[in-house]
KENURO-238026 format. One record per atom (N, C-alpha, C): residue in three letters; x, y, z. Coordinates in steps of 0.2 Angstrom, whole numbers, padded with zeros to 4 digits, always signed. Example, Ala and Ser with C-alpha at 12.3 -4.5 7.8 and 13.67 -1.06 7.14 Angstrom:
BEGIN
ALA+0066-0028+0039/ALA+0062-0022+0039/ALA+0066-0016+0039/SER+0064-0011+0035/SER+0068-0005+0036/SER+0064+0000+0039/
This chain:
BEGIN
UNK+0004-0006+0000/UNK+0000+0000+0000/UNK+0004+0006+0000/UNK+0004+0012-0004/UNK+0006+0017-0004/UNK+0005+0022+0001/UNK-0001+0023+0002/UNK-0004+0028+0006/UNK-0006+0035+0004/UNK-0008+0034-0004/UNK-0011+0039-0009/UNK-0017+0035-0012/UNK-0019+0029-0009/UNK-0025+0027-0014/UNK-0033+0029-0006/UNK-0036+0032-0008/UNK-0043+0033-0002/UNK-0044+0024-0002/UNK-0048+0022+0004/UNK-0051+0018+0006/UNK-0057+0016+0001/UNK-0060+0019+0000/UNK-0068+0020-0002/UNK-0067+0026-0008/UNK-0069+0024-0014/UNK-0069+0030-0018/UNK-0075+0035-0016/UNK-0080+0034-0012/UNK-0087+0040-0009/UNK-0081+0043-0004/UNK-0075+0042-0001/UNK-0075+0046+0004/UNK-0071+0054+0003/UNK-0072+0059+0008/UNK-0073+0066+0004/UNK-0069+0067+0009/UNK-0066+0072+0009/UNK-0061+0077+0014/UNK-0066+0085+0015/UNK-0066+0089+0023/UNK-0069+0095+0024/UNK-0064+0101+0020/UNK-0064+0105+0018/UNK-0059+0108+0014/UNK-0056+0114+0020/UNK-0059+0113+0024/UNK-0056+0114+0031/UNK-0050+0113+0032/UNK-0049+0107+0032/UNK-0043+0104+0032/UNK-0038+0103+0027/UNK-0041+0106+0022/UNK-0034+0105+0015/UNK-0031+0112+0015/UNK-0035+0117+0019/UNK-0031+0124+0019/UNK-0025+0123+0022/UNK-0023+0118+0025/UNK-0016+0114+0026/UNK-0011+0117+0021/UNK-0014+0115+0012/UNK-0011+0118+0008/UNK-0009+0123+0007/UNK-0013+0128+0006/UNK-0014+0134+0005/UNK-0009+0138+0010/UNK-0010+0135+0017/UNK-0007+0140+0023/UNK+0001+0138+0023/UNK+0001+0134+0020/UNK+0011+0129+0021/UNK+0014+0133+0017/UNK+0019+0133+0022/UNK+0027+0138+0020/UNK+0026+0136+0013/UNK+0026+0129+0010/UNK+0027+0129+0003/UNK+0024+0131-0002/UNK+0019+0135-0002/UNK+0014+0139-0006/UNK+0014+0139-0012/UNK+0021+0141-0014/UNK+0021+0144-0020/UNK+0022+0138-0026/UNK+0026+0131-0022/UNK+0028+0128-0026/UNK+0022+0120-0028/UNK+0017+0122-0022/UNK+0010+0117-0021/UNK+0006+0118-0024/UNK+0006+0126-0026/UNK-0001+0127-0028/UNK-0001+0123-0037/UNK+0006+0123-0041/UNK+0001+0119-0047/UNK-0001+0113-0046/UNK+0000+0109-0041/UNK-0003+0104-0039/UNK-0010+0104-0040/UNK-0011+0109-0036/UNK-0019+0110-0032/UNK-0024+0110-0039/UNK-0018+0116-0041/UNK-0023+0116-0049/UNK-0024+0115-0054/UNK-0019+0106-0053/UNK-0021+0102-0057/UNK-0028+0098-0056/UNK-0029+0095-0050/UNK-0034+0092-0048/UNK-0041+0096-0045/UNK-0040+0102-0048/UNK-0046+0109-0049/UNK-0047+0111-0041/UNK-0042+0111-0034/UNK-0041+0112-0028/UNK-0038+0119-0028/UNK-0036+0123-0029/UNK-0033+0130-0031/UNK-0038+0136-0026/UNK-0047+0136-0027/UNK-0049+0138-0022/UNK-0053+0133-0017/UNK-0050+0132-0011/UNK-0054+0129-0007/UNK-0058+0132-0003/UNK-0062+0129-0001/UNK-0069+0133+0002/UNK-0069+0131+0008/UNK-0069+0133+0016/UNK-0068+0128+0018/UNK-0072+0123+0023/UNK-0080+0125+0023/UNK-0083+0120+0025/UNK-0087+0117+0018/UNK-0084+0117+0013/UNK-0086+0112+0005/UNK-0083+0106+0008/UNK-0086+0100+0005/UNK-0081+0094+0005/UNK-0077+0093-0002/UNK-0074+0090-0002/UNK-0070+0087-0008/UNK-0067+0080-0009/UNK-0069+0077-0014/UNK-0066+0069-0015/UNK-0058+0070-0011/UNK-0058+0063-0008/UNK-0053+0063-0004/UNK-0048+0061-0011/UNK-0049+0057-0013/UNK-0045+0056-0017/UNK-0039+0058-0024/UNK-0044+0067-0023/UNK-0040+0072-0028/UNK-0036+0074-0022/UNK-0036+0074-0014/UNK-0031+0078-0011/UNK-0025+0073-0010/UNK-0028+0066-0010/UNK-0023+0060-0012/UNK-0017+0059-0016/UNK-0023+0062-0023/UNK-0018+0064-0026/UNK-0014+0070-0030/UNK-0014+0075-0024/UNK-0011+0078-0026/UNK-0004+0079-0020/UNK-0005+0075-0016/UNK+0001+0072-0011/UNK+0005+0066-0015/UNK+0002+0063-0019/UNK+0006+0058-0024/UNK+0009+0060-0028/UNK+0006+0066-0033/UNK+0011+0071-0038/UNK+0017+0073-0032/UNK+0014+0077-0028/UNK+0019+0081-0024/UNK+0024+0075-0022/UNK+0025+0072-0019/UNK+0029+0066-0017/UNK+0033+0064-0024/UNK+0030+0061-0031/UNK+0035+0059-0033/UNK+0040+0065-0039/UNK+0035+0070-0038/UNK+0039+0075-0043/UNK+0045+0080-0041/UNK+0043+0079-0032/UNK+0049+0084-0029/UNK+0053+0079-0026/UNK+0055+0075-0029/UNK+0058+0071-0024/UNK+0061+0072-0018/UNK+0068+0073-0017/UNK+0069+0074-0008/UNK+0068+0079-0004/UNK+0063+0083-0007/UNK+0059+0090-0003/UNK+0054+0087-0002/UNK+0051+0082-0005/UNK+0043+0079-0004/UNK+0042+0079+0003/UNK+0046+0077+0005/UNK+0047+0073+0013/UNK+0045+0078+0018/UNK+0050+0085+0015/UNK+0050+0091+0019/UNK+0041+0094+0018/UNK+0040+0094+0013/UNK+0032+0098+0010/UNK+0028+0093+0013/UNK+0028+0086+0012/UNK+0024+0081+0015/UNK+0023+0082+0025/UNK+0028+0082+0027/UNK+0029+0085+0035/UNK+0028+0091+0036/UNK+0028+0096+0031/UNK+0026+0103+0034/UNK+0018+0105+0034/UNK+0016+0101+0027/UNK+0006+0099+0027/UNK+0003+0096+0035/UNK+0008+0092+0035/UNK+0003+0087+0042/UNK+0005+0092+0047/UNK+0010+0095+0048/UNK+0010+0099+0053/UNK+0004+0106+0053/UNK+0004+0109+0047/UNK-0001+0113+0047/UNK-0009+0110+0045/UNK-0010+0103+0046/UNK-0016+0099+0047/UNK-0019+0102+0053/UNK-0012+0100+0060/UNK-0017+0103+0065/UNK-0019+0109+0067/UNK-0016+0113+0065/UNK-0020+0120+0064/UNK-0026+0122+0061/UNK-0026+0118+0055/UNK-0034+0118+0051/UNK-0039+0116+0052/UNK-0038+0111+0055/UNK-0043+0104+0059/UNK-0049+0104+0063/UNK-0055+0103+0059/UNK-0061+0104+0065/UNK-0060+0100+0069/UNK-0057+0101+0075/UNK-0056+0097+0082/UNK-0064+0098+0087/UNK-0066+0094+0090/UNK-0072+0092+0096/UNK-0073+0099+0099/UNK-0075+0103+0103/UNK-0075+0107+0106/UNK-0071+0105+0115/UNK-0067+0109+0113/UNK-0065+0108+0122/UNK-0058+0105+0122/UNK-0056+0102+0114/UNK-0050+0098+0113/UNK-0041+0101+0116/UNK-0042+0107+0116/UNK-0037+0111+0119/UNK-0037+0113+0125/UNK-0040+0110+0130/UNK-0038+0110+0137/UNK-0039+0105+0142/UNK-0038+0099+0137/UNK-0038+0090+0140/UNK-0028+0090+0138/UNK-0026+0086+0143/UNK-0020+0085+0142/UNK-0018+0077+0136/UNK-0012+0082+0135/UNK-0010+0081+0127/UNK-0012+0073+0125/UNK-0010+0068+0130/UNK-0011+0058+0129/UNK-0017+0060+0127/UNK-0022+0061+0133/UNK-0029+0061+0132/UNK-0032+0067+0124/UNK-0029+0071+0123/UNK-0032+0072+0114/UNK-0032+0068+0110/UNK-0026+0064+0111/UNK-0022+0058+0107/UNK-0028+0055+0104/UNK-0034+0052+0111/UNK-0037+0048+0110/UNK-0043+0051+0106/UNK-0041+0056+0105/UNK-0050+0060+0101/UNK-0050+0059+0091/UNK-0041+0057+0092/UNK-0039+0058+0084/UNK-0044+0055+0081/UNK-0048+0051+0083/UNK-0053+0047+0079/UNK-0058+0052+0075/UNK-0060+0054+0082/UNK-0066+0061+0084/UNK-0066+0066+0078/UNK-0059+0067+0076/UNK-0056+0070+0075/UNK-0056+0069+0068/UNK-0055+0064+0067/UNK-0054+0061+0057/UNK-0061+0058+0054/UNK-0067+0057+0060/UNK-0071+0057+0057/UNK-0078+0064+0055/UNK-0073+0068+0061/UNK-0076+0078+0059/UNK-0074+0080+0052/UNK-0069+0078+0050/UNK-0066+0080+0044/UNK-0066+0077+0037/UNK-0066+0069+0038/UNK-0070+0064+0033/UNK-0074+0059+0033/UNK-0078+0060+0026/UNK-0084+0056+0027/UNK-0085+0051+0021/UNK-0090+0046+0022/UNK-0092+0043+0016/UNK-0088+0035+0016/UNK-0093+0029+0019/UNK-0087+0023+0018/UNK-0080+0023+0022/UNK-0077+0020+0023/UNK-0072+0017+0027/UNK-0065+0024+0028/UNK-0067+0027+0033/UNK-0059+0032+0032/UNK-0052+0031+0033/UNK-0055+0026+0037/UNK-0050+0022+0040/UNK-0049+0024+0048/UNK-0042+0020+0053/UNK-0044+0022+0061/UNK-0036+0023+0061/UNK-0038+0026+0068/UNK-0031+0027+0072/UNK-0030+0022+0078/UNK-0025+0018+0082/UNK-0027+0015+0088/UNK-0022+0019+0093/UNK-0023+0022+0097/UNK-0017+0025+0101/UNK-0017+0021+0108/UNK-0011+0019+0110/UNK-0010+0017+0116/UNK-0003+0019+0120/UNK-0005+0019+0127/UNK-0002+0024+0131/UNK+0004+0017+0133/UNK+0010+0019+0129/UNK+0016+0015+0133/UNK+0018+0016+0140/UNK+0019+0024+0143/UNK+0018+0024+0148/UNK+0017+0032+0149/UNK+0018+0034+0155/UNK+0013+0042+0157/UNK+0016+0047+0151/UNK+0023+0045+0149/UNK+0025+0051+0142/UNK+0025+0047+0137/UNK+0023+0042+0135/UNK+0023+0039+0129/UNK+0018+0035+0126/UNK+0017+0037+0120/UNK+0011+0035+0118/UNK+0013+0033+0111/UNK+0008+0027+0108/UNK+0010+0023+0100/UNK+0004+0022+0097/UNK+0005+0027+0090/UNK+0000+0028+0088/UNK+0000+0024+0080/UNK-0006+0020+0081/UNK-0004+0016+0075/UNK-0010+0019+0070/UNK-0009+0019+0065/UNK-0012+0022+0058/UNK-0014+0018+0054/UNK-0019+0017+0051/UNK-0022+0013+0046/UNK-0026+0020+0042/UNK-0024+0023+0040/UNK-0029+0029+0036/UNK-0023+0029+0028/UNK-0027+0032+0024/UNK-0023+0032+0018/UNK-0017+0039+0017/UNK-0017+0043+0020/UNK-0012+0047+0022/UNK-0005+0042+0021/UNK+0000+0048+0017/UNK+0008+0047+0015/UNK+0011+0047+0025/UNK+0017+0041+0023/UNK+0018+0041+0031/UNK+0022+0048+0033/UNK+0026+0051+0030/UNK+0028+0058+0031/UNK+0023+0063+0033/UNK+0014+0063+0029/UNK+0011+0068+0033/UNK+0010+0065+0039/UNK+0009+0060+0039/UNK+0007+0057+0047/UNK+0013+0059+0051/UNK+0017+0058+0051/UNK+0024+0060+0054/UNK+0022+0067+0056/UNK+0020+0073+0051/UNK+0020+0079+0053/UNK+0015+0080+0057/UNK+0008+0079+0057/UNK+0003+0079+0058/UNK+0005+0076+0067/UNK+0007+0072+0070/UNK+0009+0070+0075/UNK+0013+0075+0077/UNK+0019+0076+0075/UNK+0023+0083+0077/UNK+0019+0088+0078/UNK+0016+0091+0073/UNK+0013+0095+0075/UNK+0008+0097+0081/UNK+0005+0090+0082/UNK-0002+0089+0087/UNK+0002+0092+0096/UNK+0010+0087+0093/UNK+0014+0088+0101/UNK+0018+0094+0102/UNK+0017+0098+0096/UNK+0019+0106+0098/UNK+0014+0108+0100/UNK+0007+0109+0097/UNK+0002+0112+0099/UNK-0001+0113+0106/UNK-0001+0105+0108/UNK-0007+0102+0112/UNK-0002+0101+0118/UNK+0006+0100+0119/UNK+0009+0099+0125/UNK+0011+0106+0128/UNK+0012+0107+0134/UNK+0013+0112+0139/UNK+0019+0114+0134/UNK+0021+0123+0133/UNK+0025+0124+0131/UNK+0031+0123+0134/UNK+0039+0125+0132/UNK+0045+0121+0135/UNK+0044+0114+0133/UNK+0039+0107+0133/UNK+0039+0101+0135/UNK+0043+0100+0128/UNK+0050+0096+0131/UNK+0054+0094+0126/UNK+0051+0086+0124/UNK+0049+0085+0116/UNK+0048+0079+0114/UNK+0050+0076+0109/UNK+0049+0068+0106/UNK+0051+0066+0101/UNK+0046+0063+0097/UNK+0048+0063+0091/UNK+0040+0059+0087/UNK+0046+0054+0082/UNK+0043+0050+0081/UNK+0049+0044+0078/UNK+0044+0038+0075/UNK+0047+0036+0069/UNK+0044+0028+0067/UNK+0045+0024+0070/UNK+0040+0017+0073/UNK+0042+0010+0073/UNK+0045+0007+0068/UNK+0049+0004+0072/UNK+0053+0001+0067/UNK+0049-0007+0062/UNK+0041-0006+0063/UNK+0040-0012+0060/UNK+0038-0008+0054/UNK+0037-0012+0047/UNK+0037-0008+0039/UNK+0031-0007+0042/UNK+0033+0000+0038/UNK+0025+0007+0036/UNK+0022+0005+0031/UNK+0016+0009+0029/UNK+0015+0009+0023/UNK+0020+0008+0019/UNK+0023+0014+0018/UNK+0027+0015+0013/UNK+0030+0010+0011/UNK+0031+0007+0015/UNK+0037+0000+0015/UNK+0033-0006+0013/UNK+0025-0005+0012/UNK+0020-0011+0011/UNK+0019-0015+0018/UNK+0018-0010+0022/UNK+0013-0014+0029/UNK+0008-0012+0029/UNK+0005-0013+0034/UNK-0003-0012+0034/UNK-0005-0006+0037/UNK+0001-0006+0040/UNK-0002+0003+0045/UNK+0004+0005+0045/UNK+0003+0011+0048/UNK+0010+0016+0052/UNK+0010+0017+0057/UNK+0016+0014+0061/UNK+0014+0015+0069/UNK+0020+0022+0070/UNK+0020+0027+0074/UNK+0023+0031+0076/UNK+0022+0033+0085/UNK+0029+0035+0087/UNK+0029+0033+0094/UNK+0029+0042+0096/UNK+0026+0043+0102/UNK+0027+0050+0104/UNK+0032+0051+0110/UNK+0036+0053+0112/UNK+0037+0053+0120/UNK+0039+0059+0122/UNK+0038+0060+0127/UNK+0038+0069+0130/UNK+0042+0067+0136/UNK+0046+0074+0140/UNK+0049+0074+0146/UNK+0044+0077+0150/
């Protein structure tokens, strides 16, 4: 599995959340992406095939080659900025948001299978977040970075890191990524 094909051809994305693009330090060089796959203005409580935002992280990924990584990681991070989150999600402590990701990915997609997150607490600063969603493993990467800037007390020094079991990308079934904070 790649991590550029949707689950379910019905499932849609809130355009809420693809302003990720638009807002990302890399602007200038996303946008013919976007507008190739007629994404250039998003609206942002319209939905849109999941599959066009798919794949326009798939162009991006194989045409920029070793800065994909960097634009793929700097989306996910500006994910969690755009994100319809729950109400309230910014004053439950950071594990405990962890657990809303679901909440979370089903406010912003819809339609047939989106796929799940399963988060489990290794211990009071660590937590392992396993991914089955069609997302590239590098936005998940950022996306998770980004969550533990946001949502951890500022100062908290943290790390975000792969399992070492194959990702996606490497043809596994999910992407486990670990969190762990001081």
């Amino acid at each position: 599995m790649d991590g550029f094909m949707a689950f379910d051809p019905d499932n849609e994305v809130i355009g809420q959340q693809m302003l990720a693009f638009v807002q990302c330090v890399n602007q200038a060089e996303i946008m013919p992406y976007l507008e190739k796959y007629g994404l250039a203005t998003i609206v942002p409580d319209k939905w849109y095939p999941l599959q066009s935002w798919l794949d326009v992280l798939r162009d991006l990924s194989s045409e920029r080659g070793g800065n994909a990584m960097f634009d793929l990681v700097g989306i996910g991070m500006k994910v969690v900025d755009t994100s319809v989150a729950p109400p309230g999600a910014e004053q439950i402590p950071f594990d405990e948001a962890l657990g809303m990701v679901n909440a979370v990915n089903r406010l912003n997609h819809r339609n047939g299978d989106i796929g799940e997150y399963t988060v489990e607490r290794v211990d009071d600063r660590h937590v392992q977040v396993t991914a089955r969603v069609p997302y590239p493993d590098d936005f998940l990467y950022g996306m998770f970075y980004g969550g533990a800037r946001r949502f951890l007390p500022p100062e908290t020094r943290f790390m975000v890191r792969y399992d070492d079991a194959p990702r996606r990308s490497q043809g596994g079934e999910t992407t486990i990524i670990h969190i762990e904070w001081e």
